[in-house]
C-alpha positions as CSV (number, residue, x, y, z in Angstrom):
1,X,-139.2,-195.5,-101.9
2,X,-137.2,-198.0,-100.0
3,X,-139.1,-199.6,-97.7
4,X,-137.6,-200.3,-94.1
5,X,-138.6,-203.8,-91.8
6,X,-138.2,-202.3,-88.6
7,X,-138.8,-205.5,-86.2
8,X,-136.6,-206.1,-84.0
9,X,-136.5,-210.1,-82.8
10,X,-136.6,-210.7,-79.5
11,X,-134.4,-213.6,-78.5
12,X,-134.8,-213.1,-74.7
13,X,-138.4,-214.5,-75.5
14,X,-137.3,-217.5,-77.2
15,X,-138.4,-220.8,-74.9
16,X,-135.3,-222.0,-74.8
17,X,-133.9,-219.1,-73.6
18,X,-136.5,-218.2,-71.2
19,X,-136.3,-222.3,-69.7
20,X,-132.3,-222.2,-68.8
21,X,-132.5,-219.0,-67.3
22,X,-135.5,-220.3,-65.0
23,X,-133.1,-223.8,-64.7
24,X,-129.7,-221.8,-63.8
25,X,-131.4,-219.7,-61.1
26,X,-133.0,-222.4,-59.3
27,X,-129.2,-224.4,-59.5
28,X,-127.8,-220.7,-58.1
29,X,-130.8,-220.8,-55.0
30,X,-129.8,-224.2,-54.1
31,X,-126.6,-223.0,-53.6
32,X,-126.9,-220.0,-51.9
33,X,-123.8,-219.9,-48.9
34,X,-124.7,-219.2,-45.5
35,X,-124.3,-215.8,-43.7
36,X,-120.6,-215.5,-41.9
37,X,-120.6,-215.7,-38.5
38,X,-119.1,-212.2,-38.3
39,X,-119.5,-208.3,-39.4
40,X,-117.6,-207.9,-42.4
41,X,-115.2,-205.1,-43.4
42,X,-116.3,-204.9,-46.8
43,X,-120.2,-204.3,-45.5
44,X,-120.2,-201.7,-43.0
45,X,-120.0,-198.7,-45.3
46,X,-123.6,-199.6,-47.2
47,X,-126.0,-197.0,-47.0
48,X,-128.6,-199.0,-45.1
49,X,-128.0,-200.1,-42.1
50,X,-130.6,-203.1,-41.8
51,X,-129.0,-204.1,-45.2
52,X,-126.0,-204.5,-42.8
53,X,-127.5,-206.4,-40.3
54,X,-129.6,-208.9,-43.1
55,X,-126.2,-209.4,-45.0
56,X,-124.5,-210.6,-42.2
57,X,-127.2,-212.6,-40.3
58,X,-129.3,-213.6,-43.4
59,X,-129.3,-216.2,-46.0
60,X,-129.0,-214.3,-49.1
61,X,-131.0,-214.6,-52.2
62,X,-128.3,-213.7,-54.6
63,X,-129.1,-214.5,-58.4
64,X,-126.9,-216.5,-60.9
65,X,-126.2,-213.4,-62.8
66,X,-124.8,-211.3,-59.7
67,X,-122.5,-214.7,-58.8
68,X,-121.4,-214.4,-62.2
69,X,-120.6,-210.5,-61.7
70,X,-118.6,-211.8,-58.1
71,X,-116.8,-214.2,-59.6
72,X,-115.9,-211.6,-62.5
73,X,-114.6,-209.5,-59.7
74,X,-112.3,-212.5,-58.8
75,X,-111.2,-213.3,-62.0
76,X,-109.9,-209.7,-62.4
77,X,-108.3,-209.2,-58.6
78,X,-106.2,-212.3,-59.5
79,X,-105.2,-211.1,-62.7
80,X,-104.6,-208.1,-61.5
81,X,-102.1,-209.4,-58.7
82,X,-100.5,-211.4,-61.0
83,X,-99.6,-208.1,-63.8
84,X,-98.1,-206.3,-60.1
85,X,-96.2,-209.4,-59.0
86,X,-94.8,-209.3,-62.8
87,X,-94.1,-205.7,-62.3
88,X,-92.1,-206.4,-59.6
89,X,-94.3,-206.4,-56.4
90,X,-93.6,-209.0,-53.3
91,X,-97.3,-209.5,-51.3
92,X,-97.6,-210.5,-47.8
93,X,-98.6,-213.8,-47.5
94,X,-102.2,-214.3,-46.8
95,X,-102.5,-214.7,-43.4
96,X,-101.1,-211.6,-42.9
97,X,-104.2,-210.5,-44.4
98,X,-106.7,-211.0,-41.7
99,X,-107.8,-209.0,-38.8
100,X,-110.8,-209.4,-35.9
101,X,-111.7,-207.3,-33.6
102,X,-114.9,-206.4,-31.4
103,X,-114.3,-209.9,-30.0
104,X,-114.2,-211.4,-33.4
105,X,-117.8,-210.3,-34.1
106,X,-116.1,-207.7,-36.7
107,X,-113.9,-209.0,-39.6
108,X,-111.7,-208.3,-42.7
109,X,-109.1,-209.5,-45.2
110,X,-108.0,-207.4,-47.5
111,X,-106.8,-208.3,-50.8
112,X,-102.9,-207.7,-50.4
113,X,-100.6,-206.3,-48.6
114,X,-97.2,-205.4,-50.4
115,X,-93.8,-205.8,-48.7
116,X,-91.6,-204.5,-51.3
117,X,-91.6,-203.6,-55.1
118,X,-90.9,-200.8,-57.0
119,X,-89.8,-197.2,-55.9
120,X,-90.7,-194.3,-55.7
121,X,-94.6,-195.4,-57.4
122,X,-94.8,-191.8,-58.3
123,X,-95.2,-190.6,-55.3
124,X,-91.9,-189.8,-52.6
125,X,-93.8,-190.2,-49.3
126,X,-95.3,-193.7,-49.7
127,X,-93.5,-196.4,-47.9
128,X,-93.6,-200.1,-47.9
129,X,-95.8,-202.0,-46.4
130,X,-98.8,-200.5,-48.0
131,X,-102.3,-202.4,-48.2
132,X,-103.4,-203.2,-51.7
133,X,-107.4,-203.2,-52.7
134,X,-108.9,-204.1,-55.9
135,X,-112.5,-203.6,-57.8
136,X,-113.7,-204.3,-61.0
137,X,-116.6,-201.8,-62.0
138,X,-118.1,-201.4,-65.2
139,X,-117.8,-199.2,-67.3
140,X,-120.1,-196.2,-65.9
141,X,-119.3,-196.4,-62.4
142,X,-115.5,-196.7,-63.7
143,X,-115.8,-193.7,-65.2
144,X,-117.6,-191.8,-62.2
145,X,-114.8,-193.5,-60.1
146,X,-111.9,-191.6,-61.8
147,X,-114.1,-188.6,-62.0
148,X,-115.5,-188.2,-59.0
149,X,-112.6,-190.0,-56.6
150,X,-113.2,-192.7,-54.1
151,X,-114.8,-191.5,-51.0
152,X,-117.4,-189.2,-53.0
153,X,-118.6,-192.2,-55.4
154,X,-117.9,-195.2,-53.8
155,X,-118.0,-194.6,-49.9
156,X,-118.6,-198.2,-48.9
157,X,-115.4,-198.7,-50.1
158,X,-113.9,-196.2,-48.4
159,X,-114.7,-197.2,-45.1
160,X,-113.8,-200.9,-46.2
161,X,-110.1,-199.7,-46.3
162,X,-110.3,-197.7,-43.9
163,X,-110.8,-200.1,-41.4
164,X,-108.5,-202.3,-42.8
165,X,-105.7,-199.5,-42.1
166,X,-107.1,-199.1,-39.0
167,X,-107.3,-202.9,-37.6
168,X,-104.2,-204.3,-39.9
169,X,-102.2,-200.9,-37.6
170,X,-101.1,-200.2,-42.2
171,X,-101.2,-196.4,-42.0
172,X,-99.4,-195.8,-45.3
173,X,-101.8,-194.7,-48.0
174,X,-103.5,-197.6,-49.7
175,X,-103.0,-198.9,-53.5
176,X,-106.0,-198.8,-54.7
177,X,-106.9,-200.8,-58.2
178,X,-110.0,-200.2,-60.2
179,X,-110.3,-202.6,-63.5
180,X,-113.1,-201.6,-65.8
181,X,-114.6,-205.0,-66.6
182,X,-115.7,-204.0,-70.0
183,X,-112.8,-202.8,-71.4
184,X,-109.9,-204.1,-69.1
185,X,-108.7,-200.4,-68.1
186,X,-106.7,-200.3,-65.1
187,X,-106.7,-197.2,-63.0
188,X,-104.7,-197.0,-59.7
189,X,-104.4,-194.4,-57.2
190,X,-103.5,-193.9,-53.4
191,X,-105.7,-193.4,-50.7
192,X,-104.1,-191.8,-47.8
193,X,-104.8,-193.1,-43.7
194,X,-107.2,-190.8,-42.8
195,X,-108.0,-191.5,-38.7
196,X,-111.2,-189.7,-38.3
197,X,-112.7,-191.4,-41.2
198,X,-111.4,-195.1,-39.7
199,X,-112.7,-194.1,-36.2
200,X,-116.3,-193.2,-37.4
201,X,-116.4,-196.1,-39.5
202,X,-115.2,-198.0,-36.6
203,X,-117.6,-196.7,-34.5
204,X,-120.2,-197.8,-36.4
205,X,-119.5,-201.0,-36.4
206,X,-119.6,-201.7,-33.1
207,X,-122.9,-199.7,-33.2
208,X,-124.0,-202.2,-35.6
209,X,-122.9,-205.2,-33.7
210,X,-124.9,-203.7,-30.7
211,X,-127.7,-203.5,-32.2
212,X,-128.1,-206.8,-34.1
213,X,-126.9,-208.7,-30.8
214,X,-129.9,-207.1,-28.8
215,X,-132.2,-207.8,-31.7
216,X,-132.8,-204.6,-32.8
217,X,-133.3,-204.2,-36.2
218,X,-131.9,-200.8,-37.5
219,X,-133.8,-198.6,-40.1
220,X,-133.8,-198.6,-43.7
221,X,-131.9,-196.2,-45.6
222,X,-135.0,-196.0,-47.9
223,X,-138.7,-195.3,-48.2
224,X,-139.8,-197.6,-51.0
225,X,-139.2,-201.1,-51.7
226,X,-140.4,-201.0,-55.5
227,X,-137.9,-198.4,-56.7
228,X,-133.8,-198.6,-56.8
229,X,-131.9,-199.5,-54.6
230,X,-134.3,-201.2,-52.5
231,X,-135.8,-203.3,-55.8
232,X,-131.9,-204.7,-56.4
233,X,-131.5,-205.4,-52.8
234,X,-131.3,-209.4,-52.3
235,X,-133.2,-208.7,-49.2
236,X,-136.7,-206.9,-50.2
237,X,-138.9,-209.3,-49.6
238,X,-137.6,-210.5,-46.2
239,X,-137.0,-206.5,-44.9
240,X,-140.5,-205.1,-46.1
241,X,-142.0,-207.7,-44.8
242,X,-141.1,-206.5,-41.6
243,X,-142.1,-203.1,-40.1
């Protein structure tokens, strides 16, 4: 009978593997950006609220690996506004882009805004100018994305181009691209204005900016800081530190 080695070697141990990992994220802490002087668009929708507040007043502690999986998302909007400007797609220019409100303590800029292109897109009622936003995923939350739709998997996002319809005064339903970063799907679909949606968004905004200008510090959206989501959050060990 045949016998079988079934041991598996385990490269991730290897020194030299384990020394420039430890070398690459202590280059990534040194460069760590800091916090924007402003509520972002693209922030308001996360399901905790102090997560809110910390990403915007806070020094993150972001790991190389999740500035690699930002600039990935980069990578991918730009190529994927260069395939629409090849399809035949004119883009605002990007200060056009931009928009401030709540005396400039709220912000967004949104990844396009298209002037003119092809018609009808497959759908009659959508008019130009329409706002253009674009994510890469992978794979899984791809998949749940064209499952599930947009508000329903992804609300964060949601209320990101919501307020950008809102604040940009772009009511026509959004383009919205998804690229799957493992295989290089593309998968694009509109998202209609929806004013109720923008306004509570909206409002909680403000709420936010309230808050975390009277140094209030808002509740957590969770109850234990060793389990998901709070164990991926880049700001664990500063928010359970507090009370």
């Amino acid at each position: 009978m045949a016998m079988y080695d079934y041991y598996e070697p385990k490269l991730a141990d290897e020194p030299i593997n384990v020394a420039l990992n430890e070398a690459i994220e202590r280059a990534a802490a040194g460069k760590a950006e800091l916090p924007h002087p402003y509520l972002g668009a693209s922030i308001v929708g996360s399901d905790c609220l102090r997560r809110v507040q910390y990403d915007w007043w806070c020094k993150p502690e972001i790991s190389a690996r999740t500035r690699a999986i930002f600039a990935r998302g980069h990578y991918f909007e730009a190529r994927a506004r260069e395939q629409l400007v090849a399809a035949g797609f004119t883009f605002a220019p990007p200060q056009a882009l931009e928009f401030k409100a709540v005396n400039g303590d709220l912000r967004g800029h949104a990844d396009g805004i298209a002037i003119a292109g092809p018609n009808p897109l497959g759908s009659a009622y959508v008019n130009y100018p329409f706002i253009w936003e674009c994510k890469a995923l992978n794979s899984k939350n791809y998949r749940a994305l064209a499952r599930n739709g947009l508000e329903k998997e992804f609300p964060r996002y949601a209320a990101q181009i919501s307020l950008y319809q809102a604040y940009l005064n772009l009511h026509n339903p959004v383009l919205f691209s998804a690229i799957n970063a493992d295989t290089c799907e593309q998968l694009h679909f509109w998202v209609p204005f929806d004013a109720e949606r923008a306004q509570l968004w909206s409002d909680r905004a403000a709420n936010i900016i309230a808050a975390t200008r009277a140094g209030e510090l808002l509740p957590r959206a969770y109850k234990d800081p060793d389990k998901f989501p709070c164990k991926m959050c880049p700001h664990v060990t500063r928010c359970w530190g507090q009370s």
